[in-house]
C-alpha positions in Angstrom: 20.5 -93.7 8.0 17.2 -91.7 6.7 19.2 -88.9 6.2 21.8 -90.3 3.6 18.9 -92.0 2.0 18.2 -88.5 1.4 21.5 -88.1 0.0 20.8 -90.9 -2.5 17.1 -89.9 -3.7 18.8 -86.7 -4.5 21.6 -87.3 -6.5 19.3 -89.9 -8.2 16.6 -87.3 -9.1 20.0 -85.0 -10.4 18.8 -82.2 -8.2 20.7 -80.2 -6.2 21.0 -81.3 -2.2 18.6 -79.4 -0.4 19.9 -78.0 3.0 17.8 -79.9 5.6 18.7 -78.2 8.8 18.2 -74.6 9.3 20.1 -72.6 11.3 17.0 -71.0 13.6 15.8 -74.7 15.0 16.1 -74.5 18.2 15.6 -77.9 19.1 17.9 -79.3 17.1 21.0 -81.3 18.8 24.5 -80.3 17.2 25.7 -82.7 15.0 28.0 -84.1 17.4 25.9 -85.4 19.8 23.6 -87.1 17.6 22.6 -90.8 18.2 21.2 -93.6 17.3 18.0 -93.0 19.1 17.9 -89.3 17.0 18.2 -91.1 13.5 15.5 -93.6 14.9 13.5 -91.1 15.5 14.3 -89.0 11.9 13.5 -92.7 10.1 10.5 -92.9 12.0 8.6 -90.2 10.7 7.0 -92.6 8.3 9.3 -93.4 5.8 10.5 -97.1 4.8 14.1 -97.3 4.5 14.0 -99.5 1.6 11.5 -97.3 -0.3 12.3 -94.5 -2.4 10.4 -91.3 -2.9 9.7 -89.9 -6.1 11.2 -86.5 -7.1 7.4 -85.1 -6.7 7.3 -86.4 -3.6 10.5 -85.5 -2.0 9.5 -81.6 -2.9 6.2 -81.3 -1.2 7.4 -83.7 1.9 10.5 -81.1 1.7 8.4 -77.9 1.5 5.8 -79.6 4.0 8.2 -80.4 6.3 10.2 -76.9 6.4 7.1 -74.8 6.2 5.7 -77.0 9.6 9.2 -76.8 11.5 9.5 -72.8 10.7 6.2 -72.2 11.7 6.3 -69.2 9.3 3.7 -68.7 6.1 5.2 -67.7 3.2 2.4 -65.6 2.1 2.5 -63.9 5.6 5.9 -62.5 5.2 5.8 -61.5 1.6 2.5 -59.5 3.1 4.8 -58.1 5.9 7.6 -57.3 3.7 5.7 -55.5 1.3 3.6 -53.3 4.3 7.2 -52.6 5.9 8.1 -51.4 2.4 5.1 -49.1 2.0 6.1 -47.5 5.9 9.2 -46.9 4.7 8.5 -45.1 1.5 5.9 -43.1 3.7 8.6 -42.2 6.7 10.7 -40.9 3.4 7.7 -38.7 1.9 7.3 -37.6 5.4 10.7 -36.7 6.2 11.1 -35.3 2.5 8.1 -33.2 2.9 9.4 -31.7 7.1 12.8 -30.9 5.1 11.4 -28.5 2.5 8.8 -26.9 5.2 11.6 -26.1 7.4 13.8 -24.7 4.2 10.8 -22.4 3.1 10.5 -21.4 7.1 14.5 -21.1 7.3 14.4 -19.1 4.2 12.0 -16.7 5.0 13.4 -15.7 8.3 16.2 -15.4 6.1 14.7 -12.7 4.0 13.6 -11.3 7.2 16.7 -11.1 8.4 18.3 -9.7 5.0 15.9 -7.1 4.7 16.6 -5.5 8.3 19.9 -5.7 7.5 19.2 -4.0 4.1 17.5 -1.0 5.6 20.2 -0.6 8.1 22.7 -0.5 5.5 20.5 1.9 3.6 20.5 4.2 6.4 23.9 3.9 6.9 24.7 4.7 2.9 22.2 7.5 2.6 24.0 9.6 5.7 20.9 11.1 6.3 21.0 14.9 7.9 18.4 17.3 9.3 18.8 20.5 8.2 18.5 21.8 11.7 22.1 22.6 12.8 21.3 23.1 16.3 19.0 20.1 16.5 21.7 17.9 15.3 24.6 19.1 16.8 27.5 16.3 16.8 26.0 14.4 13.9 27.1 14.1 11.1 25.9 15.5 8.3 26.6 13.8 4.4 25.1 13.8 1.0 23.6 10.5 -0.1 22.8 11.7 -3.6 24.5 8.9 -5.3 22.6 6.2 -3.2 20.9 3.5 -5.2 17.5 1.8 -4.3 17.8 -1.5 -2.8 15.3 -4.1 -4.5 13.7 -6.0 -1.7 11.2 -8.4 -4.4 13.0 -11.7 -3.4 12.3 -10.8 0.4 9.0 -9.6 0.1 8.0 -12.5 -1.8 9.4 -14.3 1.2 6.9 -13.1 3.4 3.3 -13.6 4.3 0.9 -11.5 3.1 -0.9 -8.7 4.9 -5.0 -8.8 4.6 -6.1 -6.8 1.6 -9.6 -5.2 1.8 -11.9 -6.9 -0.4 -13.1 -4.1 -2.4 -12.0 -0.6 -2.5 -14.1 2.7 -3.8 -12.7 5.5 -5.6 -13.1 8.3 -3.4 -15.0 11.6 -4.6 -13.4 14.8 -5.0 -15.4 16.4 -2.4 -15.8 13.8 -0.2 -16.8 15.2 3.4 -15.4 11.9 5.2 -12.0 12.5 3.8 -9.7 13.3 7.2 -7.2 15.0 4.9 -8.5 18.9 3.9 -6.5 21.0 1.2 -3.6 22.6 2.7 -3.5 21.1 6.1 -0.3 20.2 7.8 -1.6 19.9 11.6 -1.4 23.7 13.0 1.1 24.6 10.9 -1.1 26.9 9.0 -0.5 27.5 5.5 2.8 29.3 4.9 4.7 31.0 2.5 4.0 32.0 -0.7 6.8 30.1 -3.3 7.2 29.4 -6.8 9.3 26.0 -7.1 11.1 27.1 -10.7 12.9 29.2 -8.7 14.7 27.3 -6.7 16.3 25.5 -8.9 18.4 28.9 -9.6 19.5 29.3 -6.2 22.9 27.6 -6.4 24.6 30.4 -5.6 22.5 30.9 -2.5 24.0 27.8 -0.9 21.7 24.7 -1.5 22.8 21.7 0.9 24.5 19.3 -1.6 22.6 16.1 -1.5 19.4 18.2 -1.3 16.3 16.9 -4.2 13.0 19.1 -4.3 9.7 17.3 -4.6 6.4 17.9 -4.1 3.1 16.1 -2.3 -0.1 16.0 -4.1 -3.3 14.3 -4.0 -7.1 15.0 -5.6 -6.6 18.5 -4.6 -4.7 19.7 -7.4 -6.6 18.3 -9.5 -5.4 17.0 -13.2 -1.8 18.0 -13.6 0.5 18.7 -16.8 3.5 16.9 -15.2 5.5 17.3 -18.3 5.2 20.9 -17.2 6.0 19.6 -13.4 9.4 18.2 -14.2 10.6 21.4 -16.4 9.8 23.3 -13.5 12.8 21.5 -11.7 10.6 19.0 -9.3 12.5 16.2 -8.9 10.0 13.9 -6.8 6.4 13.7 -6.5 4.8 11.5 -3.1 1.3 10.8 -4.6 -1.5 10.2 -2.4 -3.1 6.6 -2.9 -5.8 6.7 -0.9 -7.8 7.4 2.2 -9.6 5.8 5.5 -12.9 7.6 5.6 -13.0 10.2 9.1 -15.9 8.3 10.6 -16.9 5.4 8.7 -13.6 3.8 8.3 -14.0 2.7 4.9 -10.5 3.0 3.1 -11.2 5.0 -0.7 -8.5 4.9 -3.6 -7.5 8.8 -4.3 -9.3 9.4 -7.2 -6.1 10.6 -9.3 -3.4 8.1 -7.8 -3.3 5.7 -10.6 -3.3 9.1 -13.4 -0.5 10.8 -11.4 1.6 7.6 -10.8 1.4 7.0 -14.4 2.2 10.2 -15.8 4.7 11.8 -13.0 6.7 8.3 -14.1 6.5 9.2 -17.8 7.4 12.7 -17.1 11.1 11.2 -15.2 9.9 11.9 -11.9 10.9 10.1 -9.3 8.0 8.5 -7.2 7.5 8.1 -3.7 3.8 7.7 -1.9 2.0 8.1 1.0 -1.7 6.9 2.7 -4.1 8.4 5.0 -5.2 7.2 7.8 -7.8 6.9 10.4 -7.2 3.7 11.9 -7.9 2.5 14.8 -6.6 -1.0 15.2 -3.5 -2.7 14.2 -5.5 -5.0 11.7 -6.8 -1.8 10.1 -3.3 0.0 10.1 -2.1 -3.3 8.3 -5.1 -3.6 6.0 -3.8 -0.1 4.9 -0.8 -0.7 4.1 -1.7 -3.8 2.1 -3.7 -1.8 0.2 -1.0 0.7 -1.0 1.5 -1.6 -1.3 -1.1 -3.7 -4.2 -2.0 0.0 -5.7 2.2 0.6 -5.9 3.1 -2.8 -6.9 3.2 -1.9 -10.8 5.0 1.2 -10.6 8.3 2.6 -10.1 8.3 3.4 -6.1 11.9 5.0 -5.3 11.2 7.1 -2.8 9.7 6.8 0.5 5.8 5.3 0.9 4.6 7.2 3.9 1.9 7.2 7.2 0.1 10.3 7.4 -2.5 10.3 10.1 -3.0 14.4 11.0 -7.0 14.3 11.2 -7.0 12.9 14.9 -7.5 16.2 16.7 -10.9 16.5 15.0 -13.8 15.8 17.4 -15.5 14.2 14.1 -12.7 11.3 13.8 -12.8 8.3 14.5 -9.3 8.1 16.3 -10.5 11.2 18.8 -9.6 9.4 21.6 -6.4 7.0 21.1 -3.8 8.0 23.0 -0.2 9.0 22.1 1.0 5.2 22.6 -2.3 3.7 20.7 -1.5 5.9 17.8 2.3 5.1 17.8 1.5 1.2 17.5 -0.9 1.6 14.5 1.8 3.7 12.7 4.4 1.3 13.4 1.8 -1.4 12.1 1.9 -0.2 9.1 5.1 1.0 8.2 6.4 -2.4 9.3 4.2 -3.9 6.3 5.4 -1.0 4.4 9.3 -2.3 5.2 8.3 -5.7 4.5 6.8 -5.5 1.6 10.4 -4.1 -0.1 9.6 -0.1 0.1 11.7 2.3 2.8 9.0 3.4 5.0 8.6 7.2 6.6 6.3 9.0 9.5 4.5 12.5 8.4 3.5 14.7 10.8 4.1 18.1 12.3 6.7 19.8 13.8 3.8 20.6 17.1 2.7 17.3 16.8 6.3 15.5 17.2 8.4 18.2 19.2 9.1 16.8 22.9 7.1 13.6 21.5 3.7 16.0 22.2 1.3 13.7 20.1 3.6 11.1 19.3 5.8 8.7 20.3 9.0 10.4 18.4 12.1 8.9 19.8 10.1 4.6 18.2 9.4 6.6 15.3 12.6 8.4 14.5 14.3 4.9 15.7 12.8 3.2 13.3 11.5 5.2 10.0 12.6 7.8 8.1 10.7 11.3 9.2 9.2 13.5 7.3 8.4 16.8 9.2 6.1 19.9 7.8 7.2 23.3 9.7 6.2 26.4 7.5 8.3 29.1 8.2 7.3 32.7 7.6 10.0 32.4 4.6 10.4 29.7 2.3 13.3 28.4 1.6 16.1 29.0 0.5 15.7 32.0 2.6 15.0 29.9 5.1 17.6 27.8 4.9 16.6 24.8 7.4 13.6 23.7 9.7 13.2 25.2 13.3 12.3 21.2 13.8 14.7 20.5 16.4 14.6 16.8 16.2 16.2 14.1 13.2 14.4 14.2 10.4 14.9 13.0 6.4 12.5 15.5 4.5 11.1 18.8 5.5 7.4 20.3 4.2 8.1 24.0 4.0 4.7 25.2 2.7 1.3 24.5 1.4 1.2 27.0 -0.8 3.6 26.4 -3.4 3.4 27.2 -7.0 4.3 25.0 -9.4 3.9 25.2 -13.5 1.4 22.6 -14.8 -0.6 22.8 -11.4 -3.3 25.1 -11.2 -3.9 24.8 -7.7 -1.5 25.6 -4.3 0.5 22.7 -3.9 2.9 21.1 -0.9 6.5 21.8 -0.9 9.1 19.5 -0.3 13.0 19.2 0.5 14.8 15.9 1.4 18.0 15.1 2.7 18.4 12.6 0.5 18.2 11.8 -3.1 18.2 8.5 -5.9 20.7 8.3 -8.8 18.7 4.9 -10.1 15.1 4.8 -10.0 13.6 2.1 -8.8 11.8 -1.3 -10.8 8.3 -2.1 -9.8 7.8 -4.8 -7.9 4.9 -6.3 -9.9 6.4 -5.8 -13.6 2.8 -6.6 -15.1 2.5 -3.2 -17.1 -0.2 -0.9 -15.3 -3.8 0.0 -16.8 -3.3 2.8 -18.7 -5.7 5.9 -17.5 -6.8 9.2 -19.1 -7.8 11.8 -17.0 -11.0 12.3 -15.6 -12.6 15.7 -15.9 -15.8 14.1 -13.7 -13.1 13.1 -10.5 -15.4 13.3 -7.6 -18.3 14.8 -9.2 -21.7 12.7 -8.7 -23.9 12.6 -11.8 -27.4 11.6 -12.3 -27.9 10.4 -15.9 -30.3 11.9 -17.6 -30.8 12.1 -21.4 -32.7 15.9 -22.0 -32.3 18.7 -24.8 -31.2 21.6 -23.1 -30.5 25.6 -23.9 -29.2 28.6 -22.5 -31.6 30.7 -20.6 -29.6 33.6 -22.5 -26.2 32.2 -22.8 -23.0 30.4 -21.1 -19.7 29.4 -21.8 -19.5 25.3 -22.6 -16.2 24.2 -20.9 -13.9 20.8 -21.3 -14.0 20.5 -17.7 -16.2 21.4 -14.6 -14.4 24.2 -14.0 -14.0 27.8 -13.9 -10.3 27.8 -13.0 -8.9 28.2 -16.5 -10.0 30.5 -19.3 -8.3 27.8 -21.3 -11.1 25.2 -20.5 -13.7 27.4 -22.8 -14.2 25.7 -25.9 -17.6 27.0 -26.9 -21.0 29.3 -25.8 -24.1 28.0 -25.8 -26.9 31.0 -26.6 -30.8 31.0 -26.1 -32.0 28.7 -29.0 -29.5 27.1 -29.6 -29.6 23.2 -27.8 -27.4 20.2 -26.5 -27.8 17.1 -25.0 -27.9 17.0 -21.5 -26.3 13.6 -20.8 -25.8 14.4 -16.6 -26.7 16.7 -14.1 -23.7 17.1 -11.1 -24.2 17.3 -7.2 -22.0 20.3 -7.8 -23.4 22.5 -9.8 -22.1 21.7 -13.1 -24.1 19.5 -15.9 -22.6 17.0 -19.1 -23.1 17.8 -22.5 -23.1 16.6 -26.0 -22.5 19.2 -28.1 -21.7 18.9 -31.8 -20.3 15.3 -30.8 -18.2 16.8 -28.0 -18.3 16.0 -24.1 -18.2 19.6 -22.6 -19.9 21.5 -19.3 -21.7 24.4 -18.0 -23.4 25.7 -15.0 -26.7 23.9 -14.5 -28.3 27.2 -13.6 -28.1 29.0 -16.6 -29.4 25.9 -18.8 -33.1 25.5 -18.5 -35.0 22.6 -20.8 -38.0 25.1 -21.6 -37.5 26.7 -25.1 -39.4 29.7 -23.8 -37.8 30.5 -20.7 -35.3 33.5 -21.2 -35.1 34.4 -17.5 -32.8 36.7 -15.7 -29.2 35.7 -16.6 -27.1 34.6 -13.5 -24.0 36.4 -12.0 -20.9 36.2 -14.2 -19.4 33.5 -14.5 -17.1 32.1 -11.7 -17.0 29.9 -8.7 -20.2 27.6 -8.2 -21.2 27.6 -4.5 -23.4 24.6 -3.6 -25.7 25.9 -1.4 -25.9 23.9 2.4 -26.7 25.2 5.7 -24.7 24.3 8.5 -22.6 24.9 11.4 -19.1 24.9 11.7 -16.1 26.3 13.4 -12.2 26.2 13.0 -10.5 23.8 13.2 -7.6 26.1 14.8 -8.1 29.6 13.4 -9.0 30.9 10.2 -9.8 34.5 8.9 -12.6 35.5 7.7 -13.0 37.6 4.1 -15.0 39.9 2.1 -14.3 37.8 -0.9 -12.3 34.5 -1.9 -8.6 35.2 -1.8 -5.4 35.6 0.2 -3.9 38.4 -2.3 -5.3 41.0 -0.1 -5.0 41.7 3.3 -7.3 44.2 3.0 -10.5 41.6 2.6 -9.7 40.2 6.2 -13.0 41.3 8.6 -12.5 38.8 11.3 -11.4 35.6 12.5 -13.1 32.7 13.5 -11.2 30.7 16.5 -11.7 27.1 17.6 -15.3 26.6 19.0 -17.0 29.9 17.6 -20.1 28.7 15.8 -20.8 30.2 12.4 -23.1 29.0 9.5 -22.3 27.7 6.2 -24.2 28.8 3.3 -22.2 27.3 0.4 -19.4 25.3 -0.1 -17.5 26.6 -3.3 -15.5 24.5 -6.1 -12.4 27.2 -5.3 -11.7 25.7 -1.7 -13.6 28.5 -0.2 -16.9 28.2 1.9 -19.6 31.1 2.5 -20.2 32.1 5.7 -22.9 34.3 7.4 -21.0 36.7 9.3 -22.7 39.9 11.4 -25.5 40.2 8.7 -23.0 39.5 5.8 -21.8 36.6 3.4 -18.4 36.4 4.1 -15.5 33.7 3.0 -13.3 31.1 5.1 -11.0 28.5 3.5 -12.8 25.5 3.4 -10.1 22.6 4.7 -9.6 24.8 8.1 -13.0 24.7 8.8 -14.9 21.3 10.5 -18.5 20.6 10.8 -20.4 21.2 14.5 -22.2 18.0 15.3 
C-alpha cells in the first residue's frame, strides 16, 4: 500500500513519521471502512510503487499536499492571528481606560457626597443658636467654641471648576460703581455708637458662652494697624475681596483685600470673607464665587466666606428688577461654589430685608447656609443683649459705627454664635505675595514730573490724608521746592521731597515761583468739587458741618426722592449739599445719584 510505502521512506530518511490524516478532513472515510479501491486511488496520485522519493521530496509533496487539502495559507492565519492579537490588546486599553473614568466619576460624587455630609456634621457640632430667645423658642441653644474647621481640599479638588473671570481690576477707593457705600446695612441706618475694647470686659455682664467678636471691613477703613486690632480684643475679621460694579457688571478686587488678609493673619486673627454682588445670572453669581475662592486660596479662611448683595433697591443697579425668587437662585449659585470649593458658606442681609422672607427667600436660605443678620439696635450690645431678628441666624451686625483701636475710621460690628479653636490651612499652600500698604488705594494719578512750591505754605503728609495729625512729616514754605511726581483726581498731589514720597493739597502748591496768592482755608477735608443731583437713598439728615457729635448741626432731612445738588464730594465720607441758599453736609454712602 502507498501509504506504508510512506512508512518505509520515512524510517529510511530517519525522520520522524509525519501524521498524514488530519482530524478536520471531512471527506475522509474512517479507517475501518477503507478499501481497496481507496488505496488505489491514494497510489494513484502519481506515485510509482516501486520508486522511492527522496527526503527533499517527500517534504514539499508533504507540505504541498496538506497546504492543498486544508485549503488554509499559512501566511493568512499568522496575519489573522497577529490582527486578533492587536483587537485584543485594544478591547484591554479600552476597558482599562472606561474603568479609571468611571473611578475618577465614582470618586468625585464621592467627595460630593462627603462634603454634604461634612457640612451637616459641622452644623450639627457647632450647635448653632440665635441670640433671639423668643425667635428660637424650643431650640436648643449650645456653645460650639471648641469646634474645629473641617478641611475640605481632597473634595474640592474632586470637583470641577467654576469659570474664573479672565482678568480682574483693582477697584478705586472712590469708585462711584461700587453697590456697597460706607456704613450701609439695607435700612438699618447706622446705629450705636461702641468702642469694641470694651467688650471684652463685660464678663460679668453675662456674655453668651460660645460667643467670638469680629469685625467686617473693606477699602473703607482704609490702612489698618491690626496688631492694634487684635489687642483691642477682635477675634475675627470678614475682609471684603471684592466687588461686581452697580451698573457695568464688571467684578473689581477690593483694593486692600490682599493687605488685610495678610496682615489680620499675622496679627492671629481669625479670617473669614465675604463678596459683593450685583449679579444677575447664575453664570455671573458662579463667576463670583470663583473669583474669591482663587483670591482666598492662599490664606488661612476659618470662618465663613459670605454673599452680600444689599445694593438691589437702588434704581441705579443693575439687579433693580429681579424678583425675590431670581435673587434667591443667584445667592444660592454662589454659596454652592462657595460649599464646594471646601469653605462654610453664609447669607448677609438685613433684618427688613429677610423678616417674613420680605426681599428674600429666607426659609432656602436659612435651610441651607449659615445667616448672617445686621439689626442695629438703639443700644449696642452687651446692653443689648440679643437681635430683635426673630428668625435663625449664626452672626449678628450690631452697628456700623464701631470703634476699634488701629482703625481710624467707623467700622462694622460683629457677634457670632459660634467660634474656632484651630485656625484653618489654606487651601493653596503656595505662600502669598507679600504687599505693603498703599497710601495711593483708589486715588487716580496723572504722572507728571514738575518743580513745585508752596503758594505760602502746607503741611507735606505720608498719606493723602487729613485724618491723622500723625501723617505730618514735614511743611513745605514759599521758596522752598519739590518734585511733583503726580497730580490726584482727588485733590491731593505726590512728592519727592528730600528723597521721601509724601503729599499735599494740590491747591496750595503752584509751579510759578512768583505766585504768593491768598492762602487756602486751613487745612482739613478736600471736597472735590461736582455738580449733581441726588437724593436718599432712605433718609438722611442734613448738617451745618461734617459730623454726628452734635445734634445741634442737624437743619433738615432729606427723604427718598427729594432732589438736592451736590457740590462736593469730601475725602471724610461727607458730601456738600446746596440747601435753602446754604452749603450744608449729608453722609455720602446714604445718598444715590438722580439719573
Amino acid at each position: 500500500m502507498a501509504f506504508n510505502k510512506r512508512e518505509t521512506i520515512m524510517k529510511k530518511s530517519g525522520k520522524r513519521k509525519p501524521i498524514y490524516r488530519e482530524n478536520f478532513f471531512k471527506d475522509e472515510p474512517d479507517p475501518s471502512e477503507r478499501d481497496s479501491n481507496w488505496e488505489e486511488e491514494f497510489d494513484g496520485d502519481g506515485m510509482d510503487s516501486n520508486e522511492e522519493d527522496s527526503d527533499d521530496e517527500w517534504d514539499i509533496d508533504w507540505k504541498e499536499e496538506t497546504d492543498t487539502d486544508n485549503g488554509i495559507d499559512k501566511k493568512l492565519v499568522r496575519v489573522i492571528c497577529l490582527l486578533g492579537a492587536c483587537i485584543v490588546v485594544a478591547l484591554g486599553t479600552v476597558f482599562f481606560i472606561f474603568l479609571r473614568e468611571s473611578k475618577k466619576e465614582r470618586e468625585a460624587l464621592e467627595a460630593r457626597l462627603n462634603l454634604t455630609q461634612e457640612q451637616v456634621s459641622q452644623e450639627e457640632m457647632t450647635g448653632d443658636f440665635n441670640s433671639s430667645k423668643e425667635g428660637n423658642a424650643g431650640k436648643e441653644q449650645s456653645s460650639n467654641s471648641d469646634e474645629e474647621p473641617e478641611e475640605k481640599q481632597e473634595a474640592a479638588e474632586a470637583l470641577p471648576s467654576p469659570l474664573k473671570p479672565e482678568e480682574v481690576s483693582v477697584g478705586a477707593l472712590d469708585d462711584a460703581q461700587d453697590p456697597q457705600t460706607f456704613g450701609e446695612a439695607g435700612s438699618e441706618g447706622a446705629g450705636a455708637e461702641v468702642t469694641v475694647s470694651d467688650i471684652g470686659k463685660q464678663d460679668a455682664a453675662g456674655l453668651i458662652s460660645g460667643l467670638t467678636v469680629g469685625i467686617d471691613v473693606s477699602k473703607y477703613q482704609g490702612t489698618i494697624d491690626w496688631l492694634k486690632v487684635k489687642e483691642s480684643g477682635v477675634e475675627f475679621a470678614m475682609i471684603r475681596v471684592g466687588y461686581r460694579a452697580k451698573s457695568t457688571g464688571e467684578i473689581f478686587e477690593d483694593p486692600t483685600a490682599r493687605y488685610n488678609m495678610q496682615e489680620a493673619q499675622a496679627a492671629g486673627i481669625k479670617l473669614g470673607a465675604y463678596f459683593f454682588s450685583s449679579a444677575v445670572t447664575e453664570a455671573e453669581a458662579r463667576e463670583e464665587a470663583a473669583f474669591t475662592c482663587d483670591m482666598i486660596a492662599k490664606y488661612k479662611i476659618t470662618y465663613p466666606v459670605a454673599f452680600n448683595c444689599e445694593d438691589f433697591q437702588s434704581p441705579d443697579s443693575r439687579q433693580h428688577s429681579l424678583d425675590v425668587a431670581a435673587r434667591t437662585s443667584l445667592a444660592c449659585a454662589f454659596l454652592d461654589e462657595i460649599a464646594a470649593s471646601g469653605y462654610t458658606p453664609m447669607f448677609y442681609a438685613s433684618k427688613g430685608e429677610l423678616e417674613g422672607s420680605a426681599l428674600w427667600d429666607t426659609q432656602t436660605l436659612a435651610g441651607k447656609y449659615k445667616i448672617w443678620v445686621a439689626q442695629y439696635p438703639g443700644q449696642p450690645y452687651p446692653e443689648t443683649s440679643a437681635s430683635s431678628y426673630t428668625g435663625v441666624h449664626d452672626m449678628w451686625q450690631y452697628t456700623s459705627q464701631g470703634t476699634v483701636a488701629g482703625i481710624s475710621k467707623k467700622t462694622d460690628v460683629n457677634i457670632a454664635y459660634f467660634g474656632y479653636t484651630k485656625e484653618a490651612e489654606a487651601k493653596d499652600d503656595t505662600p502669598a505675595e507679600i504687599v505693603e500698604a498703599n497710601p495711593e488705594v483708589g486715588i487716580i494719578f496723572t504722572e507728571v514730573n514738575e518743580t513745585v512750591t508752596a503758594k505760602q505754605e502746607t503741611n507735606m503728609r505720608s498719606e493723602p490724608s487729613t485724618l491723622s495729625d500723625a501723617s505730618i512729616v514735614g511743611r513745605l514754605v514759599h521758596g522752598d521746592t519739590a518734585t511733583r511726581t503726580g497730580i490726584g483726581h482727588n485733590g491731593w498731589s505726590r512728592l519727592i521731597y528730600n528723597g521721601q514720597t509724601l503729599y499735599a493739597v494740590t491747591s496750595y502748591l503752584t509751579t510759578d515761583m512768583e505766585d504768593t496768592g491768598q492762602q487756602a482755608p486751613p487745612q482739613g477735608p478736600v471736597y472735590t468739587p461736582v455738580s449733581e443731583q441726588v437724593t436718599a437713598k432712605m433718609e438722611t439728615n442734613l448738617r451745618s458741618e461734617p459730623g454726628t457729635d452734635r445734634e445741634d448741626t442737624i437743619v433738615g432731612l432729606l427723604h427718598n426722592g427729594e432732589v438736592l445738588t451736590r457740590v462736593g464730594i469730601g475725602d471724610n465720607g461727607w458730601s456738600q449739599l446746596e440747601f435753602n441758599g446754604q452749603i450744608v453736609y449729608a453722609v455720602s454712602s446714604y445718598l444715590s445719584v438722580v439719573q
